[in-house]
C-alpha positions as CSV (number, residue, x, y, z in Angstrom):
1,X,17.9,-19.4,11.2
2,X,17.3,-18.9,15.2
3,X,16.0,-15.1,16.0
4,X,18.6,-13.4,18.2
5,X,17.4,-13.9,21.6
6,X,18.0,-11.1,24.1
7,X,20.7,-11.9,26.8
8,X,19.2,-10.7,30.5
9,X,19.9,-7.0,30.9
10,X,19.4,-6.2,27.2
11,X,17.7,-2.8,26.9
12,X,14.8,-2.3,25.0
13,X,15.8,0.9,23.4
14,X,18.5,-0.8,22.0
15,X,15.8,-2.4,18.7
16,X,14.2,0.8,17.6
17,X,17.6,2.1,16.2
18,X,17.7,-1.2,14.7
19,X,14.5,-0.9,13.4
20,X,15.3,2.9,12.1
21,X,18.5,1.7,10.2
22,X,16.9,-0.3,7.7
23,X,13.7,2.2,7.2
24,X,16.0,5.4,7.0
25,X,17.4,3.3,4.4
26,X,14.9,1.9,2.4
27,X,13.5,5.1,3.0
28,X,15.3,6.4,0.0
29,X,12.7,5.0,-2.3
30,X,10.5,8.5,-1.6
31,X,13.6,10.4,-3.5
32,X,13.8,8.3,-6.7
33,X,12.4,12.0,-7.8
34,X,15.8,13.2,-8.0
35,X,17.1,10.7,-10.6
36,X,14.4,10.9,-12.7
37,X,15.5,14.2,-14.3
38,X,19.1,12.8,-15.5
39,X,18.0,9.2,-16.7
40,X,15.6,10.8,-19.1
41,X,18.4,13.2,-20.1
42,X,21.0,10.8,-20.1
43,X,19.0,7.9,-21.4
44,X,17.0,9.6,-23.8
45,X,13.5,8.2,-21.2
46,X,9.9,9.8,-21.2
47,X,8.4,11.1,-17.4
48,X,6.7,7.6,-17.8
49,X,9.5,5.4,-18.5
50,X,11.7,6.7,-15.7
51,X,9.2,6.4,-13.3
52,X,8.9,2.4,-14.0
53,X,11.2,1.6,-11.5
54,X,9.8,3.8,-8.5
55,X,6.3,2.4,-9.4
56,X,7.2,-1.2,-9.8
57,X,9.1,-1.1,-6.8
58,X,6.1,-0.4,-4.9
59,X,3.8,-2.8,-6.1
60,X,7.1,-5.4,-5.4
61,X,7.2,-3.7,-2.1
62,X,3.5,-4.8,-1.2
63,X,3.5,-8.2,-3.1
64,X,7.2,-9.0,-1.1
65,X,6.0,-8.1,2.1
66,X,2.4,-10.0,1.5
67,X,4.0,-13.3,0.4
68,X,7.2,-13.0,2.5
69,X,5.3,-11.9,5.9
70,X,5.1,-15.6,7.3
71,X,8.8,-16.0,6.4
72,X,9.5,-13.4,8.4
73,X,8.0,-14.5,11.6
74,X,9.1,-17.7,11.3
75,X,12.8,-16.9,10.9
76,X,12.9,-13.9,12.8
77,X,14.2,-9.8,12.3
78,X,17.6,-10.8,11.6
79,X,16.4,-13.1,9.4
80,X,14.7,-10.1,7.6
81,X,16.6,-7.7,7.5
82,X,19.3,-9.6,6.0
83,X,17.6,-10.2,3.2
84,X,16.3,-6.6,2.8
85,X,19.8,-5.4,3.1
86,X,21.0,-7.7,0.5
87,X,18.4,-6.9,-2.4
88,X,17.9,-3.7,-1.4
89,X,21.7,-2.8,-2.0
90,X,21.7,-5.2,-4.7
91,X,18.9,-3.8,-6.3
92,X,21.2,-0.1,-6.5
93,X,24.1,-2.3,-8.1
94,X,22.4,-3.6,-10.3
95,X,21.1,-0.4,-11.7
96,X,24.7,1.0,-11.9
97,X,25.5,-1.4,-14.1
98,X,22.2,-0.4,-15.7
99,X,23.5,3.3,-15.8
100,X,26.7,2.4,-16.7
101,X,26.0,0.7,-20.2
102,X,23.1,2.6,-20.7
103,X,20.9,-0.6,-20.7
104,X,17.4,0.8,-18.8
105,X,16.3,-2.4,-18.4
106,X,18.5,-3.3,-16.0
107,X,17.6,-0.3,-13.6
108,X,13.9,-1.3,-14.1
109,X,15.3,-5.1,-13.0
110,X,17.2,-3.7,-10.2
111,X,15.7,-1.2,-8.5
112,X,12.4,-1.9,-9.1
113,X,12.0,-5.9,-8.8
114,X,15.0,-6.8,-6.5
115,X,14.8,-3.4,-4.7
116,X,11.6,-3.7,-4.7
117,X,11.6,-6.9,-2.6
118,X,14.4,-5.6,-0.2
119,X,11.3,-2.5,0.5
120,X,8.8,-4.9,1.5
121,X,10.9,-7.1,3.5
122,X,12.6,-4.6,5.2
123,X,9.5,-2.7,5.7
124,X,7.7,-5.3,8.0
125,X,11.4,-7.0,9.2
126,X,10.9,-5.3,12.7
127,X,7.2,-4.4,13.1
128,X,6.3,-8.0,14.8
129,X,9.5,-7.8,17.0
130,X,9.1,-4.0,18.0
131,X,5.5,-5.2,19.2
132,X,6.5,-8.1,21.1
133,X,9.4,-5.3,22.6
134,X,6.4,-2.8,23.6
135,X,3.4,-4.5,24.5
136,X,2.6,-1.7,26.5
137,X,3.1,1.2,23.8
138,X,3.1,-0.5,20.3
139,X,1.9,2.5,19.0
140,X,4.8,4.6,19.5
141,X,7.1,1.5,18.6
142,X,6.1,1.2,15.3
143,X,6.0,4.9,14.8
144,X,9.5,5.6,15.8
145,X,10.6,2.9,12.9
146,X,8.3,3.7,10.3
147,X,9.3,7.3,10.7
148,X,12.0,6.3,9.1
149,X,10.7,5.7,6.2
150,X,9.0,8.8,5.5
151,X,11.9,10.4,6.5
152,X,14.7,8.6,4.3
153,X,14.0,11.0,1.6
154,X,14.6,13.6,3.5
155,X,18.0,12.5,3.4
156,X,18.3,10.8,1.0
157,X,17.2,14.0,-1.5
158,X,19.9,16.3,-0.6
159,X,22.3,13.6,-0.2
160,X,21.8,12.5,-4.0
161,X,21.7,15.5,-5.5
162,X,24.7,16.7,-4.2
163,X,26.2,13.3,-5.7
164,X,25.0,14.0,-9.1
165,X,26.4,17.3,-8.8
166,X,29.3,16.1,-8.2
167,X,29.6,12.8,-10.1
168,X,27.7,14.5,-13.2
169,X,24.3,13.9,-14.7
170,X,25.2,11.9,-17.6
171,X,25.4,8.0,-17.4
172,X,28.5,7.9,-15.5
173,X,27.8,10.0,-12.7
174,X,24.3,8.2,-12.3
175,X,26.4,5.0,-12.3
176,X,28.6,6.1,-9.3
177,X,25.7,7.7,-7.6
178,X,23.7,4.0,-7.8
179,X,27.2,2.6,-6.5
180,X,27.4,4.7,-3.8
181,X,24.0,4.4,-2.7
182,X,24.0,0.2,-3.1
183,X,27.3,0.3,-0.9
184,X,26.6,2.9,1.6
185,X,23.2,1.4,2.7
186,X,24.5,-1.6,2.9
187,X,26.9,-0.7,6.0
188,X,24.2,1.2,7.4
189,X,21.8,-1.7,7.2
190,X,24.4,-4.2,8.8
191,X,24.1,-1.7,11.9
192,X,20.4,-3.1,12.1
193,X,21.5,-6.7,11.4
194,X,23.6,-6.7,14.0
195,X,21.7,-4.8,17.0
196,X,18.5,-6.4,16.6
197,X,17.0,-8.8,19.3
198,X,13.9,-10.4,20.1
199,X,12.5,-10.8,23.9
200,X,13.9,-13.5,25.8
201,X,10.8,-13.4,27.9
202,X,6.8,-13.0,27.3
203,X,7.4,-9.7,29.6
204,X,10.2,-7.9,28.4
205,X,9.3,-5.2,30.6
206,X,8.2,-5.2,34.3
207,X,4.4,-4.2,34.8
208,X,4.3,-4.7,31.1
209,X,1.6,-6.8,29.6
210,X,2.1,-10.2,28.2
211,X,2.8,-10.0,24.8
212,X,0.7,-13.5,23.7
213,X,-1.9,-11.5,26.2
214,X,-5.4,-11.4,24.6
215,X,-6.8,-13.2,21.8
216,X,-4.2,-14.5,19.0
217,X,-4.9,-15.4,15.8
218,X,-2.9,-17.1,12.6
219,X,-2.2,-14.9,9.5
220,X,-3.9,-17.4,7.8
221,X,-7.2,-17.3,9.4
222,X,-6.8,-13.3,9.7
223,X,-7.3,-13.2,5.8
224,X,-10.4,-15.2,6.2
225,X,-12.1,-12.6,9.3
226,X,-14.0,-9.4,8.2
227,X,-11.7,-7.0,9.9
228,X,-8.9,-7.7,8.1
229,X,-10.7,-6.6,4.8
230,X,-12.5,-3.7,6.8
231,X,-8.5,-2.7,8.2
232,X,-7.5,-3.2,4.3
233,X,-10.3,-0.6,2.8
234,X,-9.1,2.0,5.8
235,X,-5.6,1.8,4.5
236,X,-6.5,1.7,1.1
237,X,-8.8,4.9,1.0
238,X,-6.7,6.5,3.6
239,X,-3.0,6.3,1.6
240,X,-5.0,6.6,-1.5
241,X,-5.9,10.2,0.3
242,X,-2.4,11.4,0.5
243,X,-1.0,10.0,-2.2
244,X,-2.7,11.6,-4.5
245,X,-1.2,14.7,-3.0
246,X,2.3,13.7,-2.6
247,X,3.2,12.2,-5.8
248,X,1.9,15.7,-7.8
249,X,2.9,17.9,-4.8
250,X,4.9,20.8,-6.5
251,X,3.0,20.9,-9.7
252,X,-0.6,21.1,-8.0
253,X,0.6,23.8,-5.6
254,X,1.8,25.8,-8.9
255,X,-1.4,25.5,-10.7
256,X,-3.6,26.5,-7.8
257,X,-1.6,30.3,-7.6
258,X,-0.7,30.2,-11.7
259,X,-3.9,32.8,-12.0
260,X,-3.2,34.3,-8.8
261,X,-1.2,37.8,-7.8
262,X,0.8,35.3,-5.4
263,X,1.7,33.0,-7.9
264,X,4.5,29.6,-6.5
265,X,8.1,29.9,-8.0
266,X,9.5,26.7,-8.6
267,X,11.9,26.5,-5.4
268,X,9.0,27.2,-3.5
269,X,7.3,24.6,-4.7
270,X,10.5,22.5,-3.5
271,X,10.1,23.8,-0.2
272,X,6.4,22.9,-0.1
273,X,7.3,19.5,-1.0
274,X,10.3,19.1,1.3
275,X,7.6,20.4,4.2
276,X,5.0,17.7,3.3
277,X,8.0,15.0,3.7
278,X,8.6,16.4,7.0
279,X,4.6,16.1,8.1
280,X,4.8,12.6,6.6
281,X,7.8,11.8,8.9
282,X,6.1,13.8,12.3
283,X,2.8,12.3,11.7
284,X,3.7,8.3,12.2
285,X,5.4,9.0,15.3
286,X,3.0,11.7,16.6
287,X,-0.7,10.3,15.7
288,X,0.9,6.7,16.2
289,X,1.4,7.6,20.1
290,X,-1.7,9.6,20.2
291,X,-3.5,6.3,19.0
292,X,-2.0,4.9,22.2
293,X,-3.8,7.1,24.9
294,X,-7.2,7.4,22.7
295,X,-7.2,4.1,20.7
296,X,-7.0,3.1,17.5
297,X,-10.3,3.7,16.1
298,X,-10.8,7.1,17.1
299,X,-7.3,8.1,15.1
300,X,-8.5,6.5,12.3
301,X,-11.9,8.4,12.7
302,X,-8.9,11.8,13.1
303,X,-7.5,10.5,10.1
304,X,-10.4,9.5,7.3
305,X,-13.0,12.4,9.0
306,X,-11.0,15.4,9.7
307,X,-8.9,14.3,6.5
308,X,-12.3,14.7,4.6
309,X,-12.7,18.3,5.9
310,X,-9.2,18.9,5.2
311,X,-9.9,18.6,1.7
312,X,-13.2,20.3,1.4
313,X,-11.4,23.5,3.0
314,X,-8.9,22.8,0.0
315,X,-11.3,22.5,-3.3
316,X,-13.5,25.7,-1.8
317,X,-11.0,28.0,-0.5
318,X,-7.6,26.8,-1.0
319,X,-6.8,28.8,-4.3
320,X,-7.8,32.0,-1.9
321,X,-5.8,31.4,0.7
322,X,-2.4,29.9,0.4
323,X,-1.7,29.7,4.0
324,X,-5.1,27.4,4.2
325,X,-3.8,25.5,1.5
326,X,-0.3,24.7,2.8
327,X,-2.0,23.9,5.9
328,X,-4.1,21.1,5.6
329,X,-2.3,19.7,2.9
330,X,0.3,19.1,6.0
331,X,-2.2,17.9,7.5
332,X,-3.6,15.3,5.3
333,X,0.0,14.2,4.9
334,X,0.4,14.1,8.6
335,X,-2.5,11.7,8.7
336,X,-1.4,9.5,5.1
337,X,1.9,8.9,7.8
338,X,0.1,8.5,11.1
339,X,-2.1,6.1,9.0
340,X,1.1,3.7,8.0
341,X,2.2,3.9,11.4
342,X,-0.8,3.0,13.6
343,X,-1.9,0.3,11.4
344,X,0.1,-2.7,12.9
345,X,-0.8,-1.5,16.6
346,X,-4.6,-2.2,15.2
347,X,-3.7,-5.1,14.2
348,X,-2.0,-6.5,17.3
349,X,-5.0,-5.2,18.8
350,X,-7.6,-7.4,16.6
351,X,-5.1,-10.4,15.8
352,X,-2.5,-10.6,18.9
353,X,1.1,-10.8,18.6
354,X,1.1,-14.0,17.7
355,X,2.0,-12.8,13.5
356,X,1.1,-10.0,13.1
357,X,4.4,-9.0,11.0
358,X,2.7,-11.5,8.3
359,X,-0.9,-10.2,8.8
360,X,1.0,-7.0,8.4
361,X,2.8,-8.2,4.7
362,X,-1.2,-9.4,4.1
363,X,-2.5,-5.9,4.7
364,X,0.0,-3.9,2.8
365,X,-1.3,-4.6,-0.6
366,X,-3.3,-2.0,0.2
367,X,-0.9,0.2,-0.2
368,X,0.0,-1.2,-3.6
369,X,-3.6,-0.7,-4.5
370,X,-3.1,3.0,-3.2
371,X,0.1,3.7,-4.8
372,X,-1.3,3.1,-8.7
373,X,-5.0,4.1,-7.3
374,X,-4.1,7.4,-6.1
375,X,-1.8,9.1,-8.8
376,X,-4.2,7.5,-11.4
377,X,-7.1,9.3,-10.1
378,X,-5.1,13.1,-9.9
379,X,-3.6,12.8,-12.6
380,X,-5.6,11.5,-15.2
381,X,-8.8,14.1,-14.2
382,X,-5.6,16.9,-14.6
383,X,-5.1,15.4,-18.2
384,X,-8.6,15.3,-19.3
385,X,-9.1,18.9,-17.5
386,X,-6.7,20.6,-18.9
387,X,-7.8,19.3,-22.7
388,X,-10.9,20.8,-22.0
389,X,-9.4,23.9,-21.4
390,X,-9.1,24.6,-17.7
391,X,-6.4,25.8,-15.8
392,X,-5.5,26.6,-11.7
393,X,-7.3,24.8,-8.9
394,X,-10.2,23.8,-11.5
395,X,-7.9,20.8,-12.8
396,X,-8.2,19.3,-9.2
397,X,-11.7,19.9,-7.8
398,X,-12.8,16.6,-9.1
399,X,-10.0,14.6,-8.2
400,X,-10.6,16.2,-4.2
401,X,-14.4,15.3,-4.4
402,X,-13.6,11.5,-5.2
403,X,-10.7,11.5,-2.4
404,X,-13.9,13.0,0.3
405,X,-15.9,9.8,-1.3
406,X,-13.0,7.5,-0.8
407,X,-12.0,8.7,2.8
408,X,-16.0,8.5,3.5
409,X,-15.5,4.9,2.5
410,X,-12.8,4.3,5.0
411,X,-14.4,6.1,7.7
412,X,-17.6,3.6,7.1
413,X,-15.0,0.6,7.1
414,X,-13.6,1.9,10.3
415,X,-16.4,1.7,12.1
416,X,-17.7,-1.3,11.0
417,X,-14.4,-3.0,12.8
418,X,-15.7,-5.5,16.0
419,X,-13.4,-7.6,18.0
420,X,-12.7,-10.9,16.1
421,X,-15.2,-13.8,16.6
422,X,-13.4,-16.5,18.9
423,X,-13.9,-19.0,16.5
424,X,-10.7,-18.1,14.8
425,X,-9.0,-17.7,17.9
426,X,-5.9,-20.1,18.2
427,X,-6.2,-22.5,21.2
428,X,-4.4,-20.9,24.3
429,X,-1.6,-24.0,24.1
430,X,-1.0,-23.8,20.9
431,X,-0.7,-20.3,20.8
432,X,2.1,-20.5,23.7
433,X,3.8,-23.0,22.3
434,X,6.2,-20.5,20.0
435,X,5.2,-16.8,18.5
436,X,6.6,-16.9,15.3
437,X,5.9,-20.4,13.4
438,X,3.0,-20.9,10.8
439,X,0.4,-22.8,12.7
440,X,1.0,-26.7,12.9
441,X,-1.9,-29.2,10.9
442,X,-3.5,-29.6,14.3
443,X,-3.6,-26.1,15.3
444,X,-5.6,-25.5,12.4
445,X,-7.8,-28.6,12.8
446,X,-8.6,-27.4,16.3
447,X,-9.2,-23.7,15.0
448,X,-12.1,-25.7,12.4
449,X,-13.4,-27.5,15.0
450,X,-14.1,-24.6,16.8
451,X,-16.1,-22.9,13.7
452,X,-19.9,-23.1,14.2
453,X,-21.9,-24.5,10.7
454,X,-23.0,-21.1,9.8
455,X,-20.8,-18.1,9.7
């Protein structure tokens, strides 16, 4: 399949709402929350069981978009985000059926494995072309679009939940709420499909910079350079940072003020966690611009040093102050978004243009890592706290020390980034030749003969 070229005159505005249709979409995967409740009443499920499908659609969201990320660039965004809008949809069909004949299995099967692969498709399906669109401010680019996907739930969670109202919590109504979701995105994901367009030109944009300007270098020899690894230990330690406060949002904010005169009623604590979605969301587009005036490493220093701070202020004071504590738990959610966000304008930095949607797939296993790595760590210091007979913020003060070691670790990683060595440069012809195919034989002989003996 071809990528839709541009025709002259197309405007550049035109692929970010592109871009935002599938991620508002996919997006939903942050409110899988709401269903949990009525599969385990419905389907007789433990709190583990029904989050099986959320969690293994994340890991089949980083493997997908790891092993599908040179698909992508070689067939293009339309390419993509077909196939995202197909098992992503699929993925919610399946699962009514699931629903339906009360067969969990099948939800697991849907949403979590073919879902899953629709996330990590969809998720990088316009990252590369968005790039290529805004040489000039990639950072907003990709912010705009991934914005999307920290704010799908934010739809997506009133949206359902008025559906299972209405529809009913028992098998049935999940079954029609599943229905409704497969069929709904998938006419919102066509929108994408059908708007999105990739440059016609190297310059889409007069004064703009060239979008193969700089060094570029092949997914495959990215893997192989020191940065990537360095880039993969940022994102690791920095998602593993706010994860661990998102997924346990409403019940840590409860604990901290149980043994308080102040104490958290439980639609407060919805509130707090509806606010923390809307730093998620305002942080990839905010600190992914910002990253485009003061650079890329300096917000990551923002995001893994003053996330470190963040929370120290939380394990010393924040069972004190609940205003303190609201605070820079927006904030450190601010930065887990701003993190997600920025992350492929650092790599178009390091690697070029040339594919960095695949480097991208590469890179987000990190966030797999992250996504198991992060809950682990919060939750299962609670468990063990609480069995030794602790209660309030004291079930967490652990869990926030190791988090300051982690985001120390990313900070260190950070700054060990360098520009990459020229050896794995591809060749200036080569490299002009096309922008989205996997390099030929004798690009990558020429890239080896260019390697010194010694590394």
């Amino acid at each position: 399949m071809s990528p839709p070229v541009a025709p002259p005159g197309w405007s550049r505005w035109l692929v970010p709402p592109a871009a935002l249709s599938v991620h508002l979409s996919i997006g939903q995967a942050y409110a899988w929350s709401v269903f949990k409740p009525p599969l385990e009443s419905a389907l007789g499920l433990s709190g583990t069981q029904s989050a099986l499908p959320f969690q293994l659609g994340i890991v089949m969201l980083g493997l997908s978009a790891a092993f599908g990320g040179t698909l992508v660039e070689r067939n293009g965004p339309r390419w993509a985000m077909t196939v995202a809008l197909v098992c992503f949809s699929s993925g919610f069909l399946l699962s009514a059926l699931g629903a339906a004949t009360e067969q969990y299995w099948l939800i697991v099967l849907g949403y979590g494995f073919v879902g899953g692969i629709g996330l990590g498709i969809g998720y990088i399906s316009p990252v590369s072309t968005l790039i290529k669109w805004f040489p000039d401010r990639p950072g907003m680019a990709t912010g705009i679009a991934i914005m999307g996907f920290g704010g799908g739930a934010l739809i997506a969670s009133p949206w359902s939940a008025q559906m299972l109202e209405s529809f009913g919590s028992d098998n049935d109504g999940i079954a029609l709420a599943f229905l409704v979701h497969g069929l709904t995105y998938a006419v919102f994901m066509t929108l994408g499909v059908l708007l999105v367009r990739v440059p016609r030109t190297e310059k889409p944009v007069e004064g703009a910079p060239s979008i193969l300007a700089g060094p570029q270098v092949s997914a495959r020899q990215a893997v192989r350079t020191p940065q990537f690894w360095c880039l993969w230990v940022v994102l690791c330690m920095n998602v593993t940072a706010g994860i661990g406060i998102l997924e346990k949002a409403a019940p840590m904010i409860t604990d901290f003020f149980k043994d308080t005169s102040t104490p958290v009623s439980v639609t407060a604590a919805a509130g707090f966690v509806a606010l923390l979605s809307a730093a998620n969301m305002a942080g990839r587009i905010g600190w992914s611009s910002t990253s485009d005036l003061i650079g890329r490493k300096n917000i990551y220093r923002v995001y893994l040093g003053v996330g470190a701070v963040m929370y120290a202020l939380i394990a010393l004071f924040g069972d004190s102050s609940k205003p303190l504590f609201i605070l820079c738990a927006l904030v450190i959610l601010s930065f887990y978004g701003g993190g997600f966000a920025t992350i492929p304008a650092y790599l178009k930095d390091l690697f070029g243009t040339y594919q960095v949607g695949a480097i991208h797939g590469r890179l987000l296993t990190a966030w797999s890592t992250a996504g198991v790595l992060g809950p682990l760590i919060v939750n299962w210091i609670a468990d063990r706290q609480e069995e030794a007979g602790r209660s309030g913020a004291a079930l967490y003060g652990l869990s926030f020390v190791i988090m300051i070691g982690l985001l120390g670790v990313g900070f260190v990683a950070n700054e060990l980034v360098r520009p990459v060595d020229a050896r794995h440069h591809i060749p200036a012809p080569s490299a002009a030749s096309g922008n989205s195919a996997t390099p030929s034989e004798k690009e990558s002989a020429d890239v080896q003969r260019q390697q010194p003996e010694s590394a």
